[in-house]
Structures are given as C-alpha cells and as structure tokens.
N, C-alpha and C positions, 0 to 999 in steps of 0.2 A: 592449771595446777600441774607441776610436775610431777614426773610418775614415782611411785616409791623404788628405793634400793630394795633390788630382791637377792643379790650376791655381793660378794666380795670376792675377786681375786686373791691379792694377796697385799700384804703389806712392807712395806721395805724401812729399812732402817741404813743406819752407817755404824759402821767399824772401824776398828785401825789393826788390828792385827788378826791375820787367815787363820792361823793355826789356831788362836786362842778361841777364836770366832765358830769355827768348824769341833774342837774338840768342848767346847759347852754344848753347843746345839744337837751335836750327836751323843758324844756318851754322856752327858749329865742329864742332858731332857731328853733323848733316845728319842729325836727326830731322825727323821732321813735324808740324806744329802740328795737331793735332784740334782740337781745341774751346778755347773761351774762354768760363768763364760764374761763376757766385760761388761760393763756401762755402755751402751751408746752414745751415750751424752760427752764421755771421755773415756776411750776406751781404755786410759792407762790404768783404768778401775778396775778392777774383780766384782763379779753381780754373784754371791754364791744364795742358792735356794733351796731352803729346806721345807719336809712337806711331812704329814703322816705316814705311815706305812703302805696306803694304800690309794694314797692320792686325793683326797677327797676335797672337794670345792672348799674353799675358803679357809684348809689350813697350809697354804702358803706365807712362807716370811721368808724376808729376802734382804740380803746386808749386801751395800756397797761397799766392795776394802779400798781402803786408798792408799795401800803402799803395794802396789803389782809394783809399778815399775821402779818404787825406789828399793823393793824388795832382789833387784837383778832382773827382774823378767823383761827382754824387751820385746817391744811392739811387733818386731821382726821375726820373735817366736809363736804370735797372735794370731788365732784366726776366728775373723769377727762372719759369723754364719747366720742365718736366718730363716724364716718362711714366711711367705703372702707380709702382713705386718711385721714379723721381726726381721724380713728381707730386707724391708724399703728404710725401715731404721736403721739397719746394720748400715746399707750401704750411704744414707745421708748421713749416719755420723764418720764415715771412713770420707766422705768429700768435705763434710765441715771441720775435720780436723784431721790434716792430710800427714801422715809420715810412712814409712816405709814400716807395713805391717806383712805378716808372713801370710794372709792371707783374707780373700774377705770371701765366700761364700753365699750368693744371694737366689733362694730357692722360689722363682714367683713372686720378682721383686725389683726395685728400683727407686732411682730417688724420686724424694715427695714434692710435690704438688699437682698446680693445673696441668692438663695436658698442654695449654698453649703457654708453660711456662718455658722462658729462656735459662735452660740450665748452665749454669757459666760457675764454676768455682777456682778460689784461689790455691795454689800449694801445689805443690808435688807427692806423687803417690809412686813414686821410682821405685822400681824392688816390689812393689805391693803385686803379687797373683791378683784373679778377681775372677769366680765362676760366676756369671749369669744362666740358669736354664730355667725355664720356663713353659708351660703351657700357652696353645696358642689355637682356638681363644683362651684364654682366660677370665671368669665373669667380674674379677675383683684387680687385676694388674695387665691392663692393654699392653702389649707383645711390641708396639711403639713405643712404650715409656722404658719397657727393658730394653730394647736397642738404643734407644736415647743416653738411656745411664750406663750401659757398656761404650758408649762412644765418648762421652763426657769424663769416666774414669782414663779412657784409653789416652784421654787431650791429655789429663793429668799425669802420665805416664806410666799406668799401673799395666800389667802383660794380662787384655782380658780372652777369657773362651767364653763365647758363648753359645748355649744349647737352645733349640727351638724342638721343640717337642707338640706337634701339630696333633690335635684333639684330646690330648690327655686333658683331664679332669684336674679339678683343685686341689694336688697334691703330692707328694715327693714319689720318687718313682725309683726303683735301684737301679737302673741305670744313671740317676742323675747322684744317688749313694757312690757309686763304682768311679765316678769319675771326683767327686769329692774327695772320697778317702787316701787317694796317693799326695794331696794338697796338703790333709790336716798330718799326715805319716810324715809328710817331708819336715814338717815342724817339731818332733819328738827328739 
C-alpha cells in the first residue's frame, strides 16, 4: 500500500504576462513575492513564486511566464543558480539546452545521473560563466560528479571555476556567496 500525502510543496501553474501575473498575486490577493528565477526545463521561462507572509509549508504557487525572452531579456543576462537539487537541475538544463547564458551557478551540484554514466552533450555553452563549489565529501552530490560536470560544460565551451571546499557540511558557505555575487552583479 502506498504511503499517504502528508504535504504539499507547492503548485505551479502558467502565465503569459509578468507584470500582470506579479501585480494580482501581490496587491489584489497580498501574497508575497519569493523568488524570481527560470524554468529548468527552458530556461527562456520566468518560475515567479509566491508564498504567505511567513513562509509556511504548502502555501507556495508558482507561474511559469513564457515571454522572458520574447519580452527582451536575453539568456546572456540569465543566471540559472541552484543548491544540492536545484544545482544538478540548474546545470542539466543549462547542458540540455545550451546557449550562451550570463551565468549558471551550481552550489553542491552536477549533472544527473549514474555515476558510471557517459556525460557527452550536444551544443555550445560559449559565453556561458559556470561556478561549481562544493563540499567534499558530500553525503548527497560525489565531488566526482561535480568535476565531471565542470569538465563536460568546460568540452561545451562554457569558462568554469570550480571550488572544492574539503569538509564542509551540506550547505552554502559565504565564501562560496563572495565568489557568486560579482557573476550575478556583472549581469545588472
């Protein structure tokens, strides 16, 4: 017998226009804007996420916009970020769908799958920056798979750095903040 739903995340929907999208959700239903950041799946999407005031499990909703890039934004002013899981998607959707984006940020993270998988992807990622750092060990992202997928973006041509941070525990460090923030500033 399966085990029951004891939460919900959140729920996502689609959109077609930011503004219009962003000025219901906050001022007419006076949710809270979380975050702003892409689609993995395409990153030429907008993910925007609104929540409660105080964050609380299960009132997340979340719109795909699908006019970023016909809106002017391009992929070049984009920086697709992540941690532990939003790392390793970040950075398989930045190799499954390769253009010259302004940055990819992957915190405790790498592309998906087996470890004895052959990563081999098509496209160019020319122009693309690419922070890998990482914990090492790490109990959830082998410290091989992050060199792996810093090598694999670097075949694609993207310019990676990446950081090895020996014992640090599961999770973002300011040093690996300090070295982020001049990537996402150069994007502004």
């Amino acid at each position: 017998m399966p085990e029951p739903i004891v939460g919900l995340h959140h729920v996502t929907a689609i959109a077609s226009d930011p503004q219009r999208n962003l000025d219901f959700y906050c001022e007419v239903l006076g949710l809270r804007f979380v975050k702003r950041t892409v689609n993995f799946d395409d990153p030429g999407l907008y993910h925007f996420y609104f929540g409660d005031d105080i964050g609380s499990p299960g009132t997340i909703l979340t719109f795909f916009i699908r006019n970023c890039v016909a809106a002017g934004i391009q992929r070049s002013s984009v920086a697709v970020c992540g941690f532990s899981q939003g790392a390793c998607l970040a950075t398989e959707s930045i190799a499954r769908h390769p253009a010259h984006y302004g940055a990819l940020i992957a915190f405790t993270g790498g592309l998906v799958g087996p470890s004895d998988l052959e990563l081999q992807h098509d496209g160019s990622l020319t122009g693309t920056r690419a922070l890998f750092s990482s914990g090492d060990p790490d109990p959830h992202v082998p410290w091989s798979r992050v060199e792996a997928s810093a090598r694999e973006l670097e075949r694609m041509g993207a310019q990676v750095q990446l950081l090895r941070h020996t014992g640090r525990p599961h999770t973002i460090v300011n040093r690996e903040l300090e070295v982020a923030r001049p990537l996402i500033l150069s994007l502004l």
